[in-house]
C-alpha positions as CSV (number, residue, x, y, z in Angstrom):
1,X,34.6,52.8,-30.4
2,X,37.2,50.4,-31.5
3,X,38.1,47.8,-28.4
4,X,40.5,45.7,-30.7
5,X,40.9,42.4,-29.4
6,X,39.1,42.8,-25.9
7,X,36.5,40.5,-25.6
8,X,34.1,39.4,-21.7
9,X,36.0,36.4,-20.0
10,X,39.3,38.1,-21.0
11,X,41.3,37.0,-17.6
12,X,44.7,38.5,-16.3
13,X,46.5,37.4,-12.7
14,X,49.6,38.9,-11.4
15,X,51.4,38.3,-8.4
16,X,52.7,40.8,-5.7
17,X,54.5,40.9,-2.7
18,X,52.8,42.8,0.3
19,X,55.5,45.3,1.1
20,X,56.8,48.9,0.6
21,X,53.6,51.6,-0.3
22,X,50.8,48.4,-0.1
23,X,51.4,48.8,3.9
24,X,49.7,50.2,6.8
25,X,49.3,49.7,10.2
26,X,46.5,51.9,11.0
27,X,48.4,54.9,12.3
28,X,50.0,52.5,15.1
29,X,47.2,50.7,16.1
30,X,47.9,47.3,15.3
31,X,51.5,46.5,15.7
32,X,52.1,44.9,12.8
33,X,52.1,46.2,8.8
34,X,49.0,44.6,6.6
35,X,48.0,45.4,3.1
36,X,46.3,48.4,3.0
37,X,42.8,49.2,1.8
38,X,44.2,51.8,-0.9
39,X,47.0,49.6,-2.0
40,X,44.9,46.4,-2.4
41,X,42.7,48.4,-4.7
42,X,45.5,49.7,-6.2
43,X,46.7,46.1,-7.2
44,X,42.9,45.0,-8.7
45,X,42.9,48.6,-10.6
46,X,46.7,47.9,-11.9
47,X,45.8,43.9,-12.9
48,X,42.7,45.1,-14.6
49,X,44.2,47.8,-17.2
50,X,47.1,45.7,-17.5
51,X,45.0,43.7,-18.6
52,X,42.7,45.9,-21.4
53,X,45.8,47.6,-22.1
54,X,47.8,45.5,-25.0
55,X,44.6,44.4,-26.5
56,X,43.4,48.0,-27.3
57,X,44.2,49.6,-30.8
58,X,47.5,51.8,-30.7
59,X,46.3,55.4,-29.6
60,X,43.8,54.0,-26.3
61,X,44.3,53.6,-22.6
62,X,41.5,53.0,-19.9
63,X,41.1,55.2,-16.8
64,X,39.3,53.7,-13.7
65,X,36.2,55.3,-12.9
66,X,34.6,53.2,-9.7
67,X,35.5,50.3,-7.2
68,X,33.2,48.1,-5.3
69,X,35.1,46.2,-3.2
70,X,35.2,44.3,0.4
71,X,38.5,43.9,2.5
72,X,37.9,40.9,4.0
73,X,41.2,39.3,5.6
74,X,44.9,40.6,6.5
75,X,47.8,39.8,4.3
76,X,51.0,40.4,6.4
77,X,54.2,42.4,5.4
78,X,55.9,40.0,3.1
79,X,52.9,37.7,1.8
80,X,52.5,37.0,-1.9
81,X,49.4,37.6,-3.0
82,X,47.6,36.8,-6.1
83,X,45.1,39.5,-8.2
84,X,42.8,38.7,-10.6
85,X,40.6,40.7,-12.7
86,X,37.9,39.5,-15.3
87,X,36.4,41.3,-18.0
88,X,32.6,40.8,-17.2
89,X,30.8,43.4,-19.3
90,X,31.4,45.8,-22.5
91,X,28.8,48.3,-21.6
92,X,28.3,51.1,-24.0
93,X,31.2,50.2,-26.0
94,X,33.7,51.8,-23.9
95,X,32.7,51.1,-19.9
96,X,34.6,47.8,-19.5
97,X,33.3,46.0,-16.3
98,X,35.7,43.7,-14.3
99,X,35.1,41.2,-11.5
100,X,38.5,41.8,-9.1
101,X,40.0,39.4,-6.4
102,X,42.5,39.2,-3.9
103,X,44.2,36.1,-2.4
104,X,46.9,35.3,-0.4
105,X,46.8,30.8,-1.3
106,X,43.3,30.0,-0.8
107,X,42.5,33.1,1.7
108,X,39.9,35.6,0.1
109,X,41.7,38.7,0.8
110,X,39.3,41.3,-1.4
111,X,36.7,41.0,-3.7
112,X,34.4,43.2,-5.3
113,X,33.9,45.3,-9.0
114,X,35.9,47.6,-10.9
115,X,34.9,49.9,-14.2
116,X,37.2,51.3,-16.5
117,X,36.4,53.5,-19.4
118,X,38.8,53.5,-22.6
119,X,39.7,57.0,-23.5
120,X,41.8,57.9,-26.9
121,X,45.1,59.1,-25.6
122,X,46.6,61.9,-28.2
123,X,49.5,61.1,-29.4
124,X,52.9,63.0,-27.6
């Protein structure tokens, strides 16, 4: 398959605000709003097929297909966050591999894997 001009150690970082559907606070539990687990992987999965995305010939897309990733601190309502995502593996040649991060300054936030596989999209 045709990956254009994707190539390993292709990089992308974004940065968000930690606010509106990224929240939780656990039901109630913890008196204050954090990002949540599903909208922090939300964020690496965005960053990472924004990233394949303008590289890939016209009529491709990627869809996510696994995450491996550790939540390891709290980012609090209205912090700005950094994502990264790093193309680490072509597998295939069509299962892009990425290495994802989270930070909030120099605070690890999350870190883990994400996969993505590039589909053809048909044209509308």
């Amino acid at each position: 398959m045709d990956l254009g001009e994707l190539q390993v150690g292709d990089e992308r970082v974004d940065e968000f605000v930690v606010a509106d559907r990224l929240l939780t606070d656990v039901g109630g539990t913890i008196g204050r709003s954090v990002l949540s687990t599903p909208g922090m992987i939300a964020m690496m999965e965005r960053n990472a097929a924004m990233l394949a995305f303008p590289r890939l010939p016209d009529g491709r897309a990627t869809v996510g297909f696994e995450v491996c990733v550790k939540h390891v601190g709290a980012a609090l309502e209205g912090a700005r966050c950094t994502v990264r995502a790093t193309l680490r593996e072509i597998a295939d040649g069509r299962k892009l591999r990425f290495d994802v991060e989270v930070r909030e300054g120099e605070r690890t936030i999350g870190v883990g894997t994400h996969e993505r596989r590039v589909i053809e999209v048909p044209a509308a």
